[in-house]
C-alpha positions in Angstrom: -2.3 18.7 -23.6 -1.5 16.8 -20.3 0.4 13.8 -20.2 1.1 11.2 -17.0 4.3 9.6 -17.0 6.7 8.1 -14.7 9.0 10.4 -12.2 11.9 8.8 -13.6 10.4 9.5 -17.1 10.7 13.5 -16.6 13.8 15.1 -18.1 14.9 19.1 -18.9 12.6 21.2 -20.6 9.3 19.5 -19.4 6.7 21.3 -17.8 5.3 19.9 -14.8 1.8 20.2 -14.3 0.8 18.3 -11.3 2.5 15.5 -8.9 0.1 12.4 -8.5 -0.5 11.3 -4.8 -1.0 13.2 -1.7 0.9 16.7 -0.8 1.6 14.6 2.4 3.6 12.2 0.3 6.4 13.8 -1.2 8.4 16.9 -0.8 7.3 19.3 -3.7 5.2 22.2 -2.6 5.1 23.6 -6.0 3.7 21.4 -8.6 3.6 23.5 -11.7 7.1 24.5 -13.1 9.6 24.5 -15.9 12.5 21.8 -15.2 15.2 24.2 -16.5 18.5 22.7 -14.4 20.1 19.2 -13.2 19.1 20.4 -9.4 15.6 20.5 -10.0 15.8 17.5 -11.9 16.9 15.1 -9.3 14.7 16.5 -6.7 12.0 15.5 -8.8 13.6 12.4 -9.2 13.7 11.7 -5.7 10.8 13.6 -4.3 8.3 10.4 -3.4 6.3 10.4 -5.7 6.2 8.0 -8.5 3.9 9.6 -11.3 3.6 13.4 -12.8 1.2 15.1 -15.3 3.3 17.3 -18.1 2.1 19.7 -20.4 3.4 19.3 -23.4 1.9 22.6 -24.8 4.2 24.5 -22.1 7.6 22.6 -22.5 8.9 19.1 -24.1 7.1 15.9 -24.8 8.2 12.1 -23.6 10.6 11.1 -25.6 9.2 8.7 -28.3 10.8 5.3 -27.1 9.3 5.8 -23.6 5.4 6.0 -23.5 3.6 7.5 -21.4 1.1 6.3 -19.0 -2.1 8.6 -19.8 -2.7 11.0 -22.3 -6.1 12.4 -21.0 -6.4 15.6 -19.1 -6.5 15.0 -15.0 -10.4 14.8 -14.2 -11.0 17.3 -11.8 -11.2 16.1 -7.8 -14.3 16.3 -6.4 -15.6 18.0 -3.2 -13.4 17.2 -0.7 -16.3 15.9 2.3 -15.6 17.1 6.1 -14.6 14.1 7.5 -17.1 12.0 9.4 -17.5 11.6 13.1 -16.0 8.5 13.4 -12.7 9.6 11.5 -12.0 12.2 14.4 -8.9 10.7 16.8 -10.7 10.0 20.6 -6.6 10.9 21.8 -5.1 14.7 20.7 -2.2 12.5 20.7 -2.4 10.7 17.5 -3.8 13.8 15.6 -0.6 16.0 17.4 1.8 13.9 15.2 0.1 14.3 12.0 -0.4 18.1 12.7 3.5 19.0 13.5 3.9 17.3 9.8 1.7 19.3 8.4 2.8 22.4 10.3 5.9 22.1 9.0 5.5 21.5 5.8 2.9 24.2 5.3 5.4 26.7 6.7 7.7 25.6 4.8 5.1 26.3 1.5 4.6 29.4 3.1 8.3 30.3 3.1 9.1 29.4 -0.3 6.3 31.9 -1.3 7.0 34.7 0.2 10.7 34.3 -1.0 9.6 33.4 -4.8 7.5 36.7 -4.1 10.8 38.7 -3.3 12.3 37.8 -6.5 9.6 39.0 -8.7 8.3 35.3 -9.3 4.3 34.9 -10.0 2.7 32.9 -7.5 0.3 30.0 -8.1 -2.3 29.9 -5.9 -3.7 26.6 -6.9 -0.3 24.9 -6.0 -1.5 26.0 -2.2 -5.4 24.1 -2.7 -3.7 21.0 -1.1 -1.7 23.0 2.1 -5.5 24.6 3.1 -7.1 20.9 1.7 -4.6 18.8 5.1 -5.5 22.1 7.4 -8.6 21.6 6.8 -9.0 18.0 7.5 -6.4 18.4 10.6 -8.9 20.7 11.8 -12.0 18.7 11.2 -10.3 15.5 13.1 -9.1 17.2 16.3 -9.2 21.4 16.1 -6.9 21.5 19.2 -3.9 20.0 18.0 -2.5 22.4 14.8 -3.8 25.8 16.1 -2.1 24.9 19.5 0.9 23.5 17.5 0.6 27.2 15.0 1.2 29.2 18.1 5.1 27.2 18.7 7.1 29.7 16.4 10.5 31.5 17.1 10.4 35.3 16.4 12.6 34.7 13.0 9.7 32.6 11.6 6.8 34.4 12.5 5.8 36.0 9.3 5.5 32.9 7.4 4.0 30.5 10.4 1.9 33.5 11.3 0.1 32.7 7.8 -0.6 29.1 8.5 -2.0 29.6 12.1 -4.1 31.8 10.8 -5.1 29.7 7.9 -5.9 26.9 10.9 -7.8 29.5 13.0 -10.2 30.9 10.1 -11.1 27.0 9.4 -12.1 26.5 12.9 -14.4 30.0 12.8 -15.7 29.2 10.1 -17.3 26.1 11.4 -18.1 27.3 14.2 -20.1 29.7 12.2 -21.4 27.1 10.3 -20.0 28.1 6.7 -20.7 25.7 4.1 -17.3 23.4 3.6 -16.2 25.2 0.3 -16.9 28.8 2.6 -14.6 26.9 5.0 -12.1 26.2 2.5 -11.8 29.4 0.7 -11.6 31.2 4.9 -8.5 28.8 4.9 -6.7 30.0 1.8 -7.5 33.3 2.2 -6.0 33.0 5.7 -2.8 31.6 4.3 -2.5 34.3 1.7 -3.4 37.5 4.3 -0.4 38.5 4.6 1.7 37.6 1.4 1.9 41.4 0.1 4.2 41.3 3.6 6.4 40.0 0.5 6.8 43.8 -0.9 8.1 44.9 2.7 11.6 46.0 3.0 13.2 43.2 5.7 14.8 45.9 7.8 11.0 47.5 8.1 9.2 43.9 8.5 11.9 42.5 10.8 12.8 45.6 12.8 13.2 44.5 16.7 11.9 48.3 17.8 9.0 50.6 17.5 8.3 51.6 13.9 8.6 55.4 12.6 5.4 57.1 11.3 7.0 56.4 7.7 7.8 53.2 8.6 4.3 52.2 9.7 2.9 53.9 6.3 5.4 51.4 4.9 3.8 48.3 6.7 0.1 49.9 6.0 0.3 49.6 2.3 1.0 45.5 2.2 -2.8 44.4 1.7 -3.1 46.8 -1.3 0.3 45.0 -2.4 -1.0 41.6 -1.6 -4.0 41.8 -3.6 -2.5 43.5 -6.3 0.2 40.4 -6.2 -2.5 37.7 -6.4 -4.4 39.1 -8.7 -1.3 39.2 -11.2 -0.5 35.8 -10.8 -3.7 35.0 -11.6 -6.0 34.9 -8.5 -10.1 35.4 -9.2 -11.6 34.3 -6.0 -12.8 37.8 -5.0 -13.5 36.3 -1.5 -10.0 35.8 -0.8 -9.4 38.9 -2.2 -11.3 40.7 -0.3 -10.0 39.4 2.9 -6.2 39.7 1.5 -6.8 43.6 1.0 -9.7 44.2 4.1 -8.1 42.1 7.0 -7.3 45.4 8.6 -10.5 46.8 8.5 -12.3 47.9 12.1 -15.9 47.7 12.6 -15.9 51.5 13.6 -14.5 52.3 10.4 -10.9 53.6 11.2 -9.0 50.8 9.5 -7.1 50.6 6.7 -6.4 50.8 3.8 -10.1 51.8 2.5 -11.7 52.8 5.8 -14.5 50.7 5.1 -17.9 51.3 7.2 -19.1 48.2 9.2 -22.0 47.7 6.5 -19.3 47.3 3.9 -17.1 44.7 5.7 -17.5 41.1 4.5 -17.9 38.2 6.8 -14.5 36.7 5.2 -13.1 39.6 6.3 -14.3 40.2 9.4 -12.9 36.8 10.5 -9.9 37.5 9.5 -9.6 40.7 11.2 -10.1 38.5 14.5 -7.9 35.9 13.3 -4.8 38.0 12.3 -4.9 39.8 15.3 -5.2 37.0 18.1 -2.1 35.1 16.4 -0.5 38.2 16.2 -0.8 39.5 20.3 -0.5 36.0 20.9 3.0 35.2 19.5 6.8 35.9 20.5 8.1 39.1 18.1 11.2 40.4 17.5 10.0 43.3 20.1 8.2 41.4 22.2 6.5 38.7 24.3 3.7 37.0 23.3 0.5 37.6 25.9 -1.2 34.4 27.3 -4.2 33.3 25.6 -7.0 33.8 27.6 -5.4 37.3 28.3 -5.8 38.2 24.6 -9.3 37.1 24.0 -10.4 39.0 27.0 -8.5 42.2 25.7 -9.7 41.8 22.2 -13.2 41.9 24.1 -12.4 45.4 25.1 -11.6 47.0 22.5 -14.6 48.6 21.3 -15.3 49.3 17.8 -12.5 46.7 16.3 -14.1 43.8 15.6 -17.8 42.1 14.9 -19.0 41.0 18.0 -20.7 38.2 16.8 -17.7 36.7 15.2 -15.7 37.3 18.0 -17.9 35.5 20.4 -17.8 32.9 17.9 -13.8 32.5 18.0 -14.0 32.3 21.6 -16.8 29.6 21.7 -14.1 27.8 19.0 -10.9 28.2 21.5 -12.4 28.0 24.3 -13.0 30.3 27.4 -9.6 29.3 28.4 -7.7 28.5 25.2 -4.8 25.6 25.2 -1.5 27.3 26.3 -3.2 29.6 28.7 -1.8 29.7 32.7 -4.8 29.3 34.9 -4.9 29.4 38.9 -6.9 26.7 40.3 -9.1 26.7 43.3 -6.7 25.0 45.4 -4.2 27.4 44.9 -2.2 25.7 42.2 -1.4 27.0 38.2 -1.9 24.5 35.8 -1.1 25.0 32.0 -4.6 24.5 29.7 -3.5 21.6 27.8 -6.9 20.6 26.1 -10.7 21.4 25.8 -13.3 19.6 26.6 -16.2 20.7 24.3 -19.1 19.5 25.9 -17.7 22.0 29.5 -16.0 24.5 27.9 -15.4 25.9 31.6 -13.3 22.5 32.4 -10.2 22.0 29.7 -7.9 19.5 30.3 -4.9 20.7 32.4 -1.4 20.1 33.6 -0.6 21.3 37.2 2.8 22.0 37.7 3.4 24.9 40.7 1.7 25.3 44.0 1.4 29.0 44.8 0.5 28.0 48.6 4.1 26.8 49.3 6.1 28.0 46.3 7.3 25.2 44.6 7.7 23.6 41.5 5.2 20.4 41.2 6.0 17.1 39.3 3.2 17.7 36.2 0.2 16.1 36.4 -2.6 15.6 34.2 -5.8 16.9 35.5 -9.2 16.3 33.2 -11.8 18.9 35.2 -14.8 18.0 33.5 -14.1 14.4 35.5 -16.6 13.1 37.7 -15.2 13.4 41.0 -12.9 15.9 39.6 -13.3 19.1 43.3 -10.8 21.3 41.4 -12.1 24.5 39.3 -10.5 27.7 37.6 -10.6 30.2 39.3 -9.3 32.8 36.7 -6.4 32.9 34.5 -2.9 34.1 35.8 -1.1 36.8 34.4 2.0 35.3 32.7 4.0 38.3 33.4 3.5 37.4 37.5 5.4 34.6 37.2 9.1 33.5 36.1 7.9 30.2 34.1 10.2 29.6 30.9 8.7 26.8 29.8 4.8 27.3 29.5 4.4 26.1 26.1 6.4 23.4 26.7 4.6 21.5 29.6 1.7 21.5 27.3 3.4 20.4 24.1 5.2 17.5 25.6 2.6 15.9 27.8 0.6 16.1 24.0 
């Protein structure tokens, strides 16, 4: 039976079963545990929120001179909407501060369950429903902002930021492929959980800043078995997030792994997630190496015959853009300008900041350049090769003129 008292009401030996307000709102990622310790105690205490739903079947009861608030059980929420038209920020601005928020909270989520993982702890993948639930509406408002913000992580942090860009980017192929919202949704959490049987990985193996031995690479090969088997112990029934937890390595030509799978057998969940993992993945710094420039990577990715659907290839693309944000572009008058922005309706013309003239050599004070302007005489001309060029601080022009 579920009970909703006041923060200040919880003590030691009460279960917790949910936090009331927004994830957003106060500093618990995990809402359903034992309080078993003074440390746990006061971070409840103090974690922003002001209510909490206890199960007194799973741990102690409100004491009897303080009532409770409710005694019902929580109803259950209803479909979450995608937001309307009118909700979506004009400025990638204002959505760019909510995003880093959410960013960093969600890797933070992410963090905490792959270390809980370590030790042998179940996870709870319902405690996750409201991570996906602000990814998805960060998404819906302005799809620019947190998959360009996803793609900011240090080497050290890839594995667990590596789950939330991809998380972002399965929400935004998903609507591009038109997937009904809860299709959307489950693409989401399946994208945050890809990777958790990464988990069961010895560190030196996941971490190491070389190349990986045969055995070592078995070693790495056998982590969507363990992530599905890790799910489904801890309780996990959604067989479509299962599927793409175990099948994200898959190829189209049947030579992935771990089950070889023939095209025909390859699920669409899965097959996004194949594109998905693999873009964040080329397109982030590793211990071993530099990340490759956007644009760069989706034109590779288009070579490689045999790896992934086609269709839903073509569809990421049409959902980054032709030049994604972060990508280094030459311009036709001879200067590179950083993609800071698309513009949907010219997918050809993204927003851009020119910073180097390639006529005369020198740096450039940054400037804003909108191509799809009227008026506007500048074009791309192709995308520049990052390794050409000595720039240190690519992500960075982009990041802080947003």
């Amino acid at each position: 039976m579920l009970k909703k008292i006041r923060v200040n009401q919880a003590a030691k030996g009460m279960y917790i079963q949910k936090l009331e307000g927004s994830w957003m709102d106060h500093n618990f990622w995990r809402t359903r545990l034992l309080i078993e310790d003074d440390a746990t105690l006061a971070l409840l205490h103090n974690c922003g929120a002001t209510e909490v739903w206890i199960d007194i079947s799973q741990g102690d009861d409100v004491g009897e001179d303080a009532s409770p608030l409710a005694t019902p059980q929580p109803p259950p929420p209803p479909p979450r909407p995608t937001a309307a038209p009118t909700d979506k920020p004009q400025d990638l601005r204002q959505e760019l501060k909510r995003a880093e928020l959410i960013r960093e909270r969600a890797g933070a989520a992410v963090r905490n369950m792959f270390h809980e993982a370590r030790m042998g702890s179940a996870i709870d993948p319902d405690a996750f429903v409201p991570v996906v639930n602000e990814i998805v509406d960060s998404v819906t408002r302005h799809g620019d902002a947190l998959i360009s913000l996803s793609r900011l992580k240090s080497a050290d942090e890839y594995t667990y930021m590596h789950s939330v860009a991809v998380c972002a980017l399965m929400v935004s192929l998903g609507r591009n492929l038109n997937l009904s919202e809860e299709d959307c949704r489950l693409a989401g959490m399946a994208g945050l959980m890809h990777d958790i049987g990464k988990a069961g990985t010895p560190l030196e193996v996941l971490n190491k800043p070389g190349s990986l031995t045969d055995e070592e690479f078995q070693i790495i090969r056998r982590h969507p078995e363990i992530g599905e088997g890790m799910l489904r112990e801890s309780g996990m029934t959604n067989e479509k997030v299962l599927d793409v937890v175990r099948h994200h390595h898959e190829r189209m030509s049947g030579n992935g792994y771990p089950d070889r799978l023939p095209a025909e057998k390859i699920t669409l969940l899965a097959r996004m997630g194949a594109v998905t993992d693999v873009y964040d993945a080329i397109t982030s710094n590793r211990p071993y190496k530099a990340g490759w420039d956007p644009a760069e990577s989706l034109a590779k990715m288009a070579s490689w015959k045999g790896h992934f659907d086609e269709e839903v290839l073509k569809a990421f693309i049409k959902s980054l853009g032709i030049y994604p944000t972060g990508s280094l572009v030459r311009l036709s008058s001879g200067r590179l300008a950083v993609v800071v922005e698309q513009n949907q309706a010219r997918i050809t013309a993204p927003k851009v900041k020119v910073f180097f003239s390639t006529n005369s050599g020198t740096q450039l004070r940054p400037q804003l350049l909108d191509l799809a302007q009227p008026g506007c005489t500048e074009k791309i001309l192709a995308r520049e090769p990052r390794e050409n060029w000595p720039f240190e601080n690519i992500e960075e022009l982009w990041h802080d003129d947003a």
